[in-house]
Structures are given as C-alpha cells and as structure tokens.
C-alpha positions as a Python dict, from the first residue, in 0.01 Angstrom:
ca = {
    (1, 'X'): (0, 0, 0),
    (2, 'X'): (166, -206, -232),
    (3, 'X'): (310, 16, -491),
    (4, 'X'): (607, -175, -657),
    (5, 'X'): (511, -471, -878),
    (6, 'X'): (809, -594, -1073),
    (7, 'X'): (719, -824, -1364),
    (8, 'X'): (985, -896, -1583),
    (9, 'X'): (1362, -933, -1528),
    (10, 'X'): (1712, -951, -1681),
    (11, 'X'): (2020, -930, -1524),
    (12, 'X'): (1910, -637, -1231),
    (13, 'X'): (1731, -463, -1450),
    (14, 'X'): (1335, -493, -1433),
    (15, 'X'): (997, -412, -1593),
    (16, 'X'): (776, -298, -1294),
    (17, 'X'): (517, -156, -1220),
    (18, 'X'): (495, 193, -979),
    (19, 'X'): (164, 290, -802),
    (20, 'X'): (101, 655, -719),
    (21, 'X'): (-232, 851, -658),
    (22, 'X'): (-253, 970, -1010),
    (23, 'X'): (-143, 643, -1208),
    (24, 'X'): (88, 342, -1262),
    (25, 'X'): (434, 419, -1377),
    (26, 'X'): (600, 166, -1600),
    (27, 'X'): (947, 135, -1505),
    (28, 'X'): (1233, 178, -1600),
    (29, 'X'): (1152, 510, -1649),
    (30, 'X'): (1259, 913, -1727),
    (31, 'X'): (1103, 1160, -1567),
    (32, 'X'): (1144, 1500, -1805),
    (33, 'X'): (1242, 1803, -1559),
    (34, 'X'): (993, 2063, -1583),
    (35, 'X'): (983, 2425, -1571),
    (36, 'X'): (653, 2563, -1475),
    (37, 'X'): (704, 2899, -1622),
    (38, 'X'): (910, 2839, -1938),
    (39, 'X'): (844, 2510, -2051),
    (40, 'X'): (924, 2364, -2411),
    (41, 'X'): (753, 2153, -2555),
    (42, 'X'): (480, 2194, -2422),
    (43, 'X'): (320, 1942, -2111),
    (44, 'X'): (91, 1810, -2398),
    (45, 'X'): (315, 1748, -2637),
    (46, 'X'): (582, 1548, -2362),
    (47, 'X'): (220, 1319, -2293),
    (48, 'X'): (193, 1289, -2660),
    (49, 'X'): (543, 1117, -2659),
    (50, 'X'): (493, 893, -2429),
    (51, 'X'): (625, 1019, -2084),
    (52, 'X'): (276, 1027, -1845),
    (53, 'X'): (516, 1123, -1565),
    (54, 'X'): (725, 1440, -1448),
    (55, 'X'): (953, 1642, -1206),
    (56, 'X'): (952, 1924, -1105),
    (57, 'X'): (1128, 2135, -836),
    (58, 'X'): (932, 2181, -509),
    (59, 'X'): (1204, 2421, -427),
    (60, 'X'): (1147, 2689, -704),
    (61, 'X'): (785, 2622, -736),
    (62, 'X'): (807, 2730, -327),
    (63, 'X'): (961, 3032, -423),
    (64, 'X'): (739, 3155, -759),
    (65, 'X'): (442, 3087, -552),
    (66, 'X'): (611, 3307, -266),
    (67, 'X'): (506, 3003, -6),
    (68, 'X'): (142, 2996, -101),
    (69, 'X'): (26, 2604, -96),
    (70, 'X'): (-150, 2527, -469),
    (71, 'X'): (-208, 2229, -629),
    (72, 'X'): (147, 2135, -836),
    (73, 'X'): (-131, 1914, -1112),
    (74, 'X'): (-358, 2207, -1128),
    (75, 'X'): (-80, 2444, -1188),
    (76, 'X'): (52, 2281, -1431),
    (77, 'X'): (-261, 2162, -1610),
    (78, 'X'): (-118, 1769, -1562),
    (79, 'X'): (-294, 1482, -1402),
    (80, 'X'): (-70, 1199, -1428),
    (81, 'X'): (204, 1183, -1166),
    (82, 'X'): (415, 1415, -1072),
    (83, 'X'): (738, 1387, -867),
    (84, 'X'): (896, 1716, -706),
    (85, 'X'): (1266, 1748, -616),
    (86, 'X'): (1369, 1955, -324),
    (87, 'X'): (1615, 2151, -365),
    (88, 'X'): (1863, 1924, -374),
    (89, 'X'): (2018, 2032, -721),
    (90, 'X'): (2045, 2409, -625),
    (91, 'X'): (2247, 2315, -291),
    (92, 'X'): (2477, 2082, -513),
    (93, 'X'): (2470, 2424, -785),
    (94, 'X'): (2490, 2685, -490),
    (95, 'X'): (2555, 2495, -158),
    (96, 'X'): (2314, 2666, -1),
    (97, 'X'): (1882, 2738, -16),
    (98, 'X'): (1662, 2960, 163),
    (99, 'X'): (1434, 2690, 313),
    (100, 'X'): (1456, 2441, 604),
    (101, 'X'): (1356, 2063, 494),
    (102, 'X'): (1060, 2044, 703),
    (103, 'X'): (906, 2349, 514),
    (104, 'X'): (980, 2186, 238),
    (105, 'X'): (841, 1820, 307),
    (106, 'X'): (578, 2013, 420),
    (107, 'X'): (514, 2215, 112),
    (108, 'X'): (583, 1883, -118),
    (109, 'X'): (290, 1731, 125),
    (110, 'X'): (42, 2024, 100),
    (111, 'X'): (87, 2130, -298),
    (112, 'X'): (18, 1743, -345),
    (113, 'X'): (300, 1578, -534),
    (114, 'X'): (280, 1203, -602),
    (115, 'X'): (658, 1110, -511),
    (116, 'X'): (810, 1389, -263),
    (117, 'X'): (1223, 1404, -195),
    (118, 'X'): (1341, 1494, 150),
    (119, 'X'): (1588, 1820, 135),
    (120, 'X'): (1911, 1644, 128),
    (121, 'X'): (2309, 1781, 106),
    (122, 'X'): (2428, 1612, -230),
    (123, 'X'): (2778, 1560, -158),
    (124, 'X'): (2926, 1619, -568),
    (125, 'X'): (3270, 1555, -660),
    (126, 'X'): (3427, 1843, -507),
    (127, 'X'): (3386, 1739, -112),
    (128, 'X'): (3662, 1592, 75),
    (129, 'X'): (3583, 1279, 280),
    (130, 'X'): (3498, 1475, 594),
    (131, 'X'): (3275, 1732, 433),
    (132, 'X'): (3151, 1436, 262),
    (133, 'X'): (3045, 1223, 537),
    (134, 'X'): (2893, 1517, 726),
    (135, 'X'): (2645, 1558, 458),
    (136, 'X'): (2547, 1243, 437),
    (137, 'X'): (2477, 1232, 807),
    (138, 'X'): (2276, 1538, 769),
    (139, 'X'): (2062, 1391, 514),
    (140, 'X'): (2012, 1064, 758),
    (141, 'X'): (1928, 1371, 1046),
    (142, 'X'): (1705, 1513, 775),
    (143, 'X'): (1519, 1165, 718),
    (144, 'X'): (1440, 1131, 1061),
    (145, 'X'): (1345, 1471, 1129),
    (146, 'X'): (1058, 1447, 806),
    (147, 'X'): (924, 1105, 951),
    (148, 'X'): (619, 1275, 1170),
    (149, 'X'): (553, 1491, 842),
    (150, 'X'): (514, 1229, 603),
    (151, 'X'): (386, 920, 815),
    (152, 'X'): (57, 938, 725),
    (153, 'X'): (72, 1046, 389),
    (154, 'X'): (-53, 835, 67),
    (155, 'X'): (240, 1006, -118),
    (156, 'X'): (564, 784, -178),
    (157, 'X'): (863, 943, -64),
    (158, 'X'): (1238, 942, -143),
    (159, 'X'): (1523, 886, 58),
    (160, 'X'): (1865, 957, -100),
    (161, 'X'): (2197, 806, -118),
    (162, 'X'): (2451, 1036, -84),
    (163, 'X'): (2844, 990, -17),
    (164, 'X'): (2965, 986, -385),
    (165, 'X'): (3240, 984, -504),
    (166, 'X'): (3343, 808, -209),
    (167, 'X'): (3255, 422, -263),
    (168, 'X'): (3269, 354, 161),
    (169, 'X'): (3025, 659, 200),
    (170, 'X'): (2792, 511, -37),
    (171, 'X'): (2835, 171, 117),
    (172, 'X'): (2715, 350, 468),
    (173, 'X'): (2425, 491, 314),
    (174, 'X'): (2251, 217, 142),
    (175, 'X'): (2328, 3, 436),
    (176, 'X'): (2210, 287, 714),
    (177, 'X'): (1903, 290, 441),
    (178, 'X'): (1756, -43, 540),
    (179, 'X'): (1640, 114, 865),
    (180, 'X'): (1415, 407, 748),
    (181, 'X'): (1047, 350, 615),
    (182, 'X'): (1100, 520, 283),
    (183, 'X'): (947, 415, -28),
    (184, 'X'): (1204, 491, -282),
    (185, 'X'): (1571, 525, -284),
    (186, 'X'): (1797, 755, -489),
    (187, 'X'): (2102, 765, -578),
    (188, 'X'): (2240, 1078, -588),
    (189, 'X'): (2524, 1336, -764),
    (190, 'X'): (2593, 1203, -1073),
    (191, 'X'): (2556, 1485, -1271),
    (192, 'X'): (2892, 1598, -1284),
    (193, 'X'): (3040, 1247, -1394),
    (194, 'X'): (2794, 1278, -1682),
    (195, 'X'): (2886, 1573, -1803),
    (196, 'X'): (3284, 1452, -1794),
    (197, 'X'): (3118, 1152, -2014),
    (198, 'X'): (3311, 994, -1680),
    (199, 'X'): (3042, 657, -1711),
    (200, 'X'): (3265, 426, -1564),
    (201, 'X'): (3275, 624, -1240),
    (202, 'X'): (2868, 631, -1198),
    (203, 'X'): (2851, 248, -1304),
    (204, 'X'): (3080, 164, -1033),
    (205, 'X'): (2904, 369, -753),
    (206, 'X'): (2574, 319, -868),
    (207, 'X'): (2668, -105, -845),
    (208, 'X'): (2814, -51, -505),
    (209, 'X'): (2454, 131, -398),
    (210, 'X'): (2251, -167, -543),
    (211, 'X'): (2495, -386, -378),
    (212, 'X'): (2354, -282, -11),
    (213, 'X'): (2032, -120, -84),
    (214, 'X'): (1690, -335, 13),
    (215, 'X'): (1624, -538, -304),
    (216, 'X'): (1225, -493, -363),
    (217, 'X'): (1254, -44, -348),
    (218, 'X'): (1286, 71, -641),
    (219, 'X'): (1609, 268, -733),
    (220, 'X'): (1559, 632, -856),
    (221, 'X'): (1926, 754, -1049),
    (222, 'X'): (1926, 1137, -1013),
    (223, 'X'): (2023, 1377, -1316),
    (224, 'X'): (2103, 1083, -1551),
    (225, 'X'): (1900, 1184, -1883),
    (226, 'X'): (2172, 1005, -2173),
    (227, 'X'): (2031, 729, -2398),
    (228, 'X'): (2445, 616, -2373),
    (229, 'X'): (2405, 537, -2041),
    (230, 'X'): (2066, 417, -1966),
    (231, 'X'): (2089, 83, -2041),
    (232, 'X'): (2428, 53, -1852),
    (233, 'X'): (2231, 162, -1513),
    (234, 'X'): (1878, -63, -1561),
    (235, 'X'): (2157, -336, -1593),
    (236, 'X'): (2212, -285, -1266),
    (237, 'X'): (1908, -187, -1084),
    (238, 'X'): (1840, 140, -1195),
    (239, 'X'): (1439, 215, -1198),
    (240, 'X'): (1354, 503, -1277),
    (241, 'X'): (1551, 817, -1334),
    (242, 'X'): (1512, 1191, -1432),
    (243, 'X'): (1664, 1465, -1633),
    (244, 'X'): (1666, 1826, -1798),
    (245, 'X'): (1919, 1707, -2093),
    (246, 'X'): (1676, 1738, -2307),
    (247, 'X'): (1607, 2098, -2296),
    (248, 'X'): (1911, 2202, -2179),
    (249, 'X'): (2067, 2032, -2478),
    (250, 'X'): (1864, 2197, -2672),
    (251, 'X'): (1910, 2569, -2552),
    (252, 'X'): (2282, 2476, -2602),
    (253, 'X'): (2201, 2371, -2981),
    (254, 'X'): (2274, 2042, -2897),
    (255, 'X'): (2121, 1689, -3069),
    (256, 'X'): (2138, 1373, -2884),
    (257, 'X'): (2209, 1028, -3055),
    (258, 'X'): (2210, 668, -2910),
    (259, 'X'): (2597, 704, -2914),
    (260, 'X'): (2692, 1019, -2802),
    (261, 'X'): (2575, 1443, -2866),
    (262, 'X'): (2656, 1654, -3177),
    (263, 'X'): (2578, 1990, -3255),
    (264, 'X'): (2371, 2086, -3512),
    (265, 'X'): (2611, 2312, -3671),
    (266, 'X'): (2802, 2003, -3709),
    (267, 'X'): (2539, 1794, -3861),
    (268, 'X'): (2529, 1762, -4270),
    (269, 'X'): (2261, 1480, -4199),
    (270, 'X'): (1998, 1395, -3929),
    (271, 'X'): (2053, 1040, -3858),
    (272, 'X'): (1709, 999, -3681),
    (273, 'X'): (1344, 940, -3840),
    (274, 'X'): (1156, 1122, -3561),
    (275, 'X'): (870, 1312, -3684),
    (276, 'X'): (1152, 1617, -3598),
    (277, 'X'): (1418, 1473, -3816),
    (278, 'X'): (1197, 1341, -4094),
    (279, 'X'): (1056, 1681, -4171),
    (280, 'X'): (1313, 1932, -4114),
    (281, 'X'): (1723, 1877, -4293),
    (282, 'X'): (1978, 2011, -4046),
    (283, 'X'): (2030, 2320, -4262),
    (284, 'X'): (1627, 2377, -4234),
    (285, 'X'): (1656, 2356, -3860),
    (286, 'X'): (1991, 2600, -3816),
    (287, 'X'): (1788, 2856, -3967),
    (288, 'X'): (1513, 2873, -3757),
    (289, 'X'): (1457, 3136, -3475),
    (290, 'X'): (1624, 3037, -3157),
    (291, 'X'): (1287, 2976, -2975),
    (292, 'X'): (1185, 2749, -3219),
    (293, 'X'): (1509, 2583, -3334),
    (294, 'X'): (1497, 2517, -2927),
    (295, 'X'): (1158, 2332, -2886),
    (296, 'X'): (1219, 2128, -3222),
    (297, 'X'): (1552, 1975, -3086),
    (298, 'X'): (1350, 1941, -2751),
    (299, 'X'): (1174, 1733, -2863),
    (300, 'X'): (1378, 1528, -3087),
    (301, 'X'): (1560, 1446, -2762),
    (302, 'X'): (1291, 1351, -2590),
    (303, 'X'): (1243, 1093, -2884),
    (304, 'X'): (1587, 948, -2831),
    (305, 'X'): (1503, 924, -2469),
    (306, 'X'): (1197, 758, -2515),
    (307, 'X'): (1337, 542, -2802),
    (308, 'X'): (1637, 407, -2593),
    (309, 'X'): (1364, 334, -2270),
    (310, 'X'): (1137, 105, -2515),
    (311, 'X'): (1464, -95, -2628),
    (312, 'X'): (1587, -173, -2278),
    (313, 'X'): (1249, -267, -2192),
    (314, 'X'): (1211, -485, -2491),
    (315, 'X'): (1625, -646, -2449),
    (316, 'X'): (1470, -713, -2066),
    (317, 'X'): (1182, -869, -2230),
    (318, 'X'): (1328, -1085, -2440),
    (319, 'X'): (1648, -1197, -2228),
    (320, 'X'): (1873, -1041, -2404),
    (321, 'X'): (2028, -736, -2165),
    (322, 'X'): (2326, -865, -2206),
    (323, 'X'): (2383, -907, -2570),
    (324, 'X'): (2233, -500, -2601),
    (325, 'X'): (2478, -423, -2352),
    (326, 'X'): (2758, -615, -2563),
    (327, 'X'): (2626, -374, -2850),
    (328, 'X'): (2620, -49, -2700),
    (329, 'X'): (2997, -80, -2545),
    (330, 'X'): (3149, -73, -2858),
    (331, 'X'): (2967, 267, -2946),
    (332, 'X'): (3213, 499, -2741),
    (333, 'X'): (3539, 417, -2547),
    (334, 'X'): (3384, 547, -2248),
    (335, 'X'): (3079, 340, -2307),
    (336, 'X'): (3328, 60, -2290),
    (337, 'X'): (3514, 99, -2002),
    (338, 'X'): (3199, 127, -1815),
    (339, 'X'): (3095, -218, -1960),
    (340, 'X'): (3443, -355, -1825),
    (341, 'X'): (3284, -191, -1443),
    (342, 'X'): (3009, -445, -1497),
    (343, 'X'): (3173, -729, -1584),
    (344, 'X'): (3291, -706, -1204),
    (345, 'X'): (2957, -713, -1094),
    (346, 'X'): (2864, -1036, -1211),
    (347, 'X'): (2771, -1160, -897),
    (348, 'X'): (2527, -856, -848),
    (349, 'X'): (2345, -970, -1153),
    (350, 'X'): (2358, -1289, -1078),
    (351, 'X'): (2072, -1236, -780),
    (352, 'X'): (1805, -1149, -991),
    (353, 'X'): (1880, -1272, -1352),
    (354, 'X'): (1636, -1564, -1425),
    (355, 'X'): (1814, -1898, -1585),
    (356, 'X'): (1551, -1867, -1873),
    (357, 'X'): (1278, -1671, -1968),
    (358, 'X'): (935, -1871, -2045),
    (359, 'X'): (992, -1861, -2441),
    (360, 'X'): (1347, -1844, -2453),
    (361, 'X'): (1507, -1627, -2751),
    (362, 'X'): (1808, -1795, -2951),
    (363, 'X'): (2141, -1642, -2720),
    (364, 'X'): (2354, -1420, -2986),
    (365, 'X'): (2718, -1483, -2859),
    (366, 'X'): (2918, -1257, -3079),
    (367, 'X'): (3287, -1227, -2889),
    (368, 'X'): (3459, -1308, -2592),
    (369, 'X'): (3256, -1034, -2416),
    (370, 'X'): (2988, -1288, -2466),
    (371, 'X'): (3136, -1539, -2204),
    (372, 'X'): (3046, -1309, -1935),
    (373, 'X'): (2676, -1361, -2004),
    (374, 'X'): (2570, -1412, -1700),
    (375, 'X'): (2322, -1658, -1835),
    (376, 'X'): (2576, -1875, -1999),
    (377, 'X'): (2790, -1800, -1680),
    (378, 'X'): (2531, -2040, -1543),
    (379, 'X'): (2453, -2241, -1774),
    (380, 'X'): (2811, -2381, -1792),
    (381, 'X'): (2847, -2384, -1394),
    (382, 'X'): (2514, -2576, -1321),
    (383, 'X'): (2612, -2803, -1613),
    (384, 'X'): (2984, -2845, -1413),
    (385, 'X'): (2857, -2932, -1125),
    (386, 'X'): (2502, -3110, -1137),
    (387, 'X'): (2565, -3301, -1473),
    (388, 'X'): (2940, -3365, -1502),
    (389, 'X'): (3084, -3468, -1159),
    (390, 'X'): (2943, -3838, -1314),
    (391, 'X'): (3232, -3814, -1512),
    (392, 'X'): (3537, -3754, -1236),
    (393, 'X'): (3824, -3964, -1257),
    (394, 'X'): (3788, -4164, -1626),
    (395, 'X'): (3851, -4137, -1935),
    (396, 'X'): (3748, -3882, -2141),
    (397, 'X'): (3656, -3832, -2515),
    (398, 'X'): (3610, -3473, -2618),
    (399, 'X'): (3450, -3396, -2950),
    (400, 'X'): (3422, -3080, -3116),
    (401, 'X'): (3030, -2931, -3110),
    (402, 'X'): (3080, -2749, -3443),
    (403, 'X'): (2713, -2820, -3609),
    (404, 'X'): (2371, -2855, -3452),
    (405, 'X'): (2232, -3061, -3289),
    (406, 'X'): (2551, -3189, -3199),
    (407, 'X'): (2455, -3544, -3068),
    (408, 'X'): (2394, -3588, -3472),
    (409, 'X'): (2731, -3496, -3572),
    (410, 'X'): (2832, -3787, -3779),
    (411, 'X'): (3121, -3835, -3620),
    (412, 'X'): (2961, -3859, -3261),
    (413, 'X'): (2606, -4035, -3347),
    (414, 'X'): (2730, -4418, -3331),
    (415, 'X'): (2932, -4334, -3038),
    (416, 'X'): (2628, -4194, -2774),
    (417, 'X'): (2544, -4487, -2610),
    (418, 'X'): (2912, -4566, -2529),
    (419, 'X'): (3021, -4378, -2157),
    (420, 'X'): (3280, -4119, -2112),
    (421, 'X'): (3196, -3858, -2436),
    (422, 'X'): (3133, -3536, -2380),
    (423, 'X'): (3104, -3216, -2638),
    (424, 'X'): (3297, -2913, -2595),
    (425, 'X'): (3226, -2587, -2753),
    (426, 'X'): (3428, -2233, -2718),
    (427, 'X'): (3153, -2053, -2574),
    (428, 'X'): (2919, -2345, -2470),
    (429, 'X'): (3219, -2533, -2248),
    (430, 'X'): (3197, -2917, -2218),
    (431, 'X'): (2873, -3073, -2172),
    (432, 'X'): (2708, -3427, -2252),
    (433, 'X'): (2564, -3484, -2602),
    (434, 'X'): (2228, -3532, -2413),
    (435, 'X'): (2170, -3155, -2337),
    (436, 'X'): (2241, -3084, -2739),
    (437, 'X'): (1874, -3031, -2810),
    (438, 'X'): (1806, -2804, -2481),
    (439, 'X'): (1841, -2432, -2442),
    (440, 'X'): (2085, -2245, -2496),
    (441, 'X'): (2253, -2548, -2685),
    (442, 'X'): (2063, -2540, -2922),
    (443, 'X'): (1904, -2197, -2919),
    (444, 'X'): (2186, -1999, -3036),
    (445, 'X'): (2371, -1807, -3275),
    (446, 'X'): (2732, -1794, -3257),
    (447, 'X'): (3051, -1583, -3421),
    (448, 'X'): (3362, -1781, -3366),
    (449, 'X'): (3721, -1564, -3357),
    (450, 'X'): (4006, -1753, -3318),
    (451, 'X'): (4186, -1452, -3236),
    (452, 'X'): (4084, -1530, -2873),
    (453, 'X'): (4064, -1866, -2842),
    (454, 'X'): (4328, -1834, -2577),
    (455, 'X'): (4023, -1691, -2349),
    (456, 'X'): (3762, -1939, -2471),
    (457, 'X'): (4023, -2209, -2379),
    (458, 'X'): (4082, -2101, -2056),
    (459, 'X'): (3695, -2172, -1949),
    (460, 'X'): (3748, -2495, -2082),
    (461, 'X'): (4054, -2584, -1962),
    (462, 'X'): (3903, -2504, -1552),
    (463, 'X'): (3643, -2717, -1589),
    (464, 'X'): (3836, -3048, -1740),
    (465, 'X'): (4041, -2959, -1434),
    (466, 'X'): (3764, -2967, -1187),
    (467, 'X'): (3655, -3285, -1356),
    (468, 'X'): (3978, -3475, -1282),
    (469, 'X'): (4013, -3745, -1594),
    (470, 'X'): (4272, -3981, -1565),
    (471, 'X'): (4385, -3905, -1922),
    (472, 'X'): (4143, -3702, -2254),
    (473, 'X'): (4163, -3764, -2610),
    (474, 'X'): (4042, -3430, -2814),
    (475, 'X'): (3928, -3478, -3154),
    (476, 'X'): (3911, -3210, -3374),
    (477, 'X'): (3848, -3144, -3761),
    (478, 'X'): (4102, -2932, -3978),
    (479, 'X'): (4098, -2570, -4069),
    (480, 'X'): (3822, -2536, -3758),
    (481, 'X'): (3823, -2348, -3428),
    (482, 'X'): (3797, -2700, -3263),
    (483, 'X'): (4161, -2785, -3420),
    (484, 'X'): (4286, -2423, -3272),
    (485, 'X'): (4147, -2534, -2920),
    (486, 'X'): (4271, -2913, -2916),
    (487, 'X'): (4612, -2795, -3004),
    (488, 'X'): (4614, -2503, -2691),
    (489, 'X'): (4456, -2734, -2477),
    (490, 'X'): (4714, -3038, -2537),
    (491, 'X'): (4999, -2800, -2456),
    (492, 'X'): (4823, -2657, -2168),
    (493, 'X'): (4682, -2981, -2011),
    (494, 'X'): (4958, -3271, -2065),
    (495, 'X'): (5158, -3138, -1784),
    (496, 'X'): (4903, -3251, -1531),
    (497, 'X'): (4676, -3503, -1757),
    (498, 'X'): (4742, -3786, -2001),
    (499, 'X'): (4639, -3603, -2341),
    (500, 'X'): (4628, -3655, -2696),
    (501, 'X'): (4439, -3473, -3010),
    (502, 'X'): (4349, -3664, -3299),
    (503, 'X'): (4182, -3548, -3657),
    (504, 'X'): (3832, -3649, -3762),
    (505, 'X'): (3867, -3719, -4112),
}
C-alpha cells in the first residue's frame, strides 16, 4: 500500500498526502483529541472547520465500553479517519494502566481505527537516564511483541520515539526504528516542554529524531497543539501532529493567538475575525454560562489552529518557510531561541529543501537572520564553487550590486565584456554580472542594516578568500551600504591580499 505521497517541499517541511481506509489526509496536519462522551464542539462542527481527521483514546474508549469491541466511526457518528492513542498519555499522567499492549493493539484492530499506536512507556522529563532507557527498550519489546497482531492489517500503525529529554536516547530510537515495519513514527513527550513554553528544548529533540529517522515515514509530533510552535516543527519534518489545547484551553478560560495565550478576563479586545470573535466582544463572551463560554472559545481555537496549518502550507507552497519562520521568531523570546535551535540544523534542511520552486516567488531578505536561508545558503555556495573558481588567482574588480539588474548599473555596463569583474552584494555575496537577471538575483526584495554589516561582511570576506586574487580593488558609492562594506573589508583583507577601495562618482 502506498500511503505517503509527499508533493510539495520547503526546507523539511512537506505537503503530502496520507492514505487511510476512510480518506486522504493532507499533511501537515492536527488531529483534535476527542472525547466520546463530553465533546465540545460538536464532531460536526470540528468537520465544518476543516479538520476531516481525529484522535481519540483507545485506552478510555476500552474502558467506557467495559472491553466490548464496537465500531470507534459508528460510535462516534464520524466517517473520515480516525486515529486512536493507547494509553500512552495516562502512563506519562499516572505511570501506570490497567491493560497489557496486546489487548490493546488488539482492541485498536477490532473497534477499527484507521492509524492505531502501540502501548508505549513515554519517558517525560522526570526519568533519570536509566529509568529512561528502560522504557524505551520496553516500547522496542512492545513493537515486536504487536508485530503478529497487526501484520495483516490494512490499518497504519505507529511506532514511537521515546528517550526524551535525553538527546542519545532519542538518537537510539530513531536509529533502532529503521528496523521495524511500522508505518508512522512519533515522536513522543513533549507535552511538558510545551506547557513550560520550553520550545527550544522540543526543536532540538524533535531535529535530532528527524536526523536518524527513515526519510519517506511520515513524522507524527505527540501533544503539540500551539499555532507558536507549529511552523517551527513542519520546518523540520514534523507531519502531522495532535492535541487537546483547544478544549482544554478553553475549560481553563483560555484564548489562543498566533503569538502566545491570554485569558479572556484579560482581553479588552478580540484580536481575531473568526466567526467567534466577529460576533461576540470579550465582555459578551465573559458573561456567558460556563458551558457555553467553553464551546465558543473551543472553537475559536480550533480556528487559530486551523488558520496557522493553511499558512505553513501556503509559506511551503510558495518557498518561503524560511522567511515565515524569520517572522514568527520575533513574536516571543522563546519563539526565538528556538529559531536560533534551527539555525544549527541547517544541514538537516538542507536534504530536502529544493534549490527553486517551479515559479519562483521574489526571496524577502529582511535581516541577518536572512543569511541563513538555506536557499541563499546555496545559492551563494553553488555560485562559489561551480561559477567562480574561473576567477582564482587574478585580479579582481568588485562593484557594489546596489540597483537591479545590476549588469546595467551605469557604472558596470561598459565594463562587462572586460575579465575579472564580479558584483558583490551583502546578502547576495559575490557573483558575476551574468547571473544578475537569474533567480534569486533578481527576484528579490531586500532591507539593508548597516548595523550588521560586520556579519554580512564576514560571508563575503570567506569567499574572496577561497577565491585567492592576487590583489582586489572595491568600488563603492558614498553614503551606501557598499561604502560601509569596502571600508570593513579593506581593513580585514589587506593583511593577506593587495587591496584598495575607490569611490564611484
């Protein structure tokens, strides 16, 4: 069965498709946790939003139904897919549940879920290393032991990674995970960094997971339900993921935003246009009885949820990951030290980030943030070493790329047939007047601070290094970035290089 179909791509994140027995899931995804017997909103009214998946616990639906095997989509009146969890969450809560895992694979198999979860020992925050690694070999033991159960099953079925916090334990896992025929990988615990806003900590473990983990599964992130964070994890790999934020928020009078969660008592001003927020004021909604107060900020959470999905999907579409990423980071301090996590997993990226998309979108680079763009990150090192090693060892003229297309700079135009000029640009690097008119030379916007042209110059100054001229002549024009870059790059390069800067006038 072939049941994972990515189609788009940017950086690790992906638009895919996921095949189950009652429909495709678009990924990346949020499955809404559901509660059988108390649910708000209602099933319909999470369909009507958008969500035509949802999870559910195998484990309590076990014990309501006092072991009785019933259809999960008939019970709860759903026929799209449905994925069950465990138990998992209440031996992370409790430590402890009154079921073996192969009565519970079994029930999963029986009460026909579309994606089943194996009963595994979530290993938390609290473990020490020993306690720590025996759970996660008794969720390997636990994989094996459901392999006869679920063999011949059209169901997909989860394997997860456990060993957080410990990064080595995690490491083991995803690489132990290559051996076992499961569809679906998860990573698991990070509830309890979520709650501790503690992003940085769940970016780094869940980058170490994707690091090792079989590229073509798809990666399920348990208990992350935050539009903060979202984008941070598809970034890296994450698929699909799952949460009960939204209620639980809710029950707690709590309203989620793209940046962060308020409560409503603290809210003068909804500063949403759901159909929740643009017919209710906060006061309106404060004085509403509990059970309804509840559902309405249900379901304005579920809106933010869905909302922040659809813009990572569209930022993947586009090519332009990145640049939303650059965005978000500077919502929340935490938000930004988990954006300095990823900037160390470059590399990771790397792997699956096309060069270009088929109609490439003009590449916003805003700060110095934006010379970790892994797409400019390539640009400038294919550039470096396919187009420029035809320049090692001469003489070099470097002119300033300040308007486009810079081969028609009129200080550069009469000089392109002559050898030995080359452009260079703070974000762009140095490059041959000949790619001016190519992407992303030309298909970009740009916001030039000179407050960190000390960084910018850096870049710059590596790869006239790597080139080797026997001496460089920088031109520059006044009261320009390009005169704030010849002047650190003459001090910086006539140690080692015969250099001078002269103004264009």
């Amino acid at each position: 069965m072939e049941y994972f179909d990515p189609r788009e791509y940017d950086l690790a994140g992906r638009i895919a498709r996921l095949k189950t027995r009652h429909g495709v899931i678009e990924t990346p995804y949020l499955f809404p946790v559901i509660d059988p017997t108390r649910q708000q909103p209602p099933l319909d009214t999470v369909r009507k939003l958008g969500f035509n998946a949802v999870i559910t616990n195998a484990y309590l639906f076990y014990k309501r139904n006092r072991g009785r095997v019933k259809s999960v989509h008939e019970s709860l009146n759903w026929k799209y897919p449905i994925m069950a969890d465990s138990g998992g969450y209440q031996v992370l809560i409790y430590g402890d549940v009154e079921i073996d895992n192969t009565t519970i694979v079994n029930y999963e198999k029986k009460i026909g879920v579309d994606i089943g979860v194996i009963l595994d020992i979530p290993t938390g925050t609290r473990m020490t290393f020993q306690e720590a690694w025996k759970a996660v070999q008794t969720t390997f033991d636990r994989a094996v032991e459901a392999l006869p159960i679920i063999m011949d099953s059209d169901q997909l079925w989860v394997l997860p990674i456990q060993g957080a916090p410990y990064k080595e334990l995690v490491k083991y896992s995803s690489i132990r995970a290559w051996r076992y025929p499961y569809h679906i990988h998860a990573f698991g615990s990070p509830t309890v960094f979520l709650e501790k806003y503690d992003y940085s900590k769940i970016v780094e473990l869940v980058a170490t997971a994707k690091l090792y983990l079989p590229p073509h599964k798809p990666l399920h992130i348990f208990g992350v339900g935050h539009p903060m964070i979202l984008p941070f994890l598809v970034a890296l790999g994450g698929d699909l993921f799952d949460s009960a934020s939204y209620i639980l928020y809710a029950r707690d009078n709590r309203y989620m935003t793209e940046t962060g969660t308020k409560r409503i008592d603290e809210l003068s001003y909804l500063p949403c246009n759901c159909p929740v927020c643009s017919k209710y004021t906060a006061e309106e909604i404060r004085k509403l009885p509990s059970k309804e107060r509840v559902k309405l900020l249900g379901l304005h959470n579920l809106y933010v949820l869905r909302k922040e999905l659809l813009k990572t999907k569209q930022a993947i579409k586009e090519g332009r990951l990145w640049e939303y990423l650059e965005y978000k980071s500077k919502a929340h301090p935490t938000l930004r030290k988990a954006f300095e996590i990823i900037k160390k997993y470059i590399n990771l990226m790397n792997k699956y980030n096309p060069l270009t998309k088929g109609s490439p979108y003009a590449m916003f680079l805003i700060n110095v943030d934006s010379l970790y763009n892994p797409r400019l990150v390539n640009t400038r090192y294919s550039t470096l070493n396919n187009i420029l090693t035809s320049y090692k060892g001469r003489r070099l003229g470097l002119y300033p790329a300040l308007y486009k297309p810079y081969n028609q700079q009129e200080w550069i135009s009469n000089k392109i047939s002559k050898a030995n000029i080359l452009l260079y640009h703070p974000y762009l690097g140095i490059f041959p007047p000949e790619l001016s008119n190519t992407y992303p030379y030309f298909q970009h916007e740009e916001s030039i601070d000179t407050e960190f042209m000390d960084k910018y110059s850096e870049k710059i100054i590596s790869e006239i290094s790597n080139i080797k001229p026997v001496a460089i002549t920088i031109y520059y024009v006044r009261n320009t970035w390009s005169e704030h870059i010849a002047r650190i790059l003459e001090g910086k390069l006539k140690r080692v290089i015969d250099v001078k800067i002269v103004e264009i006038t």
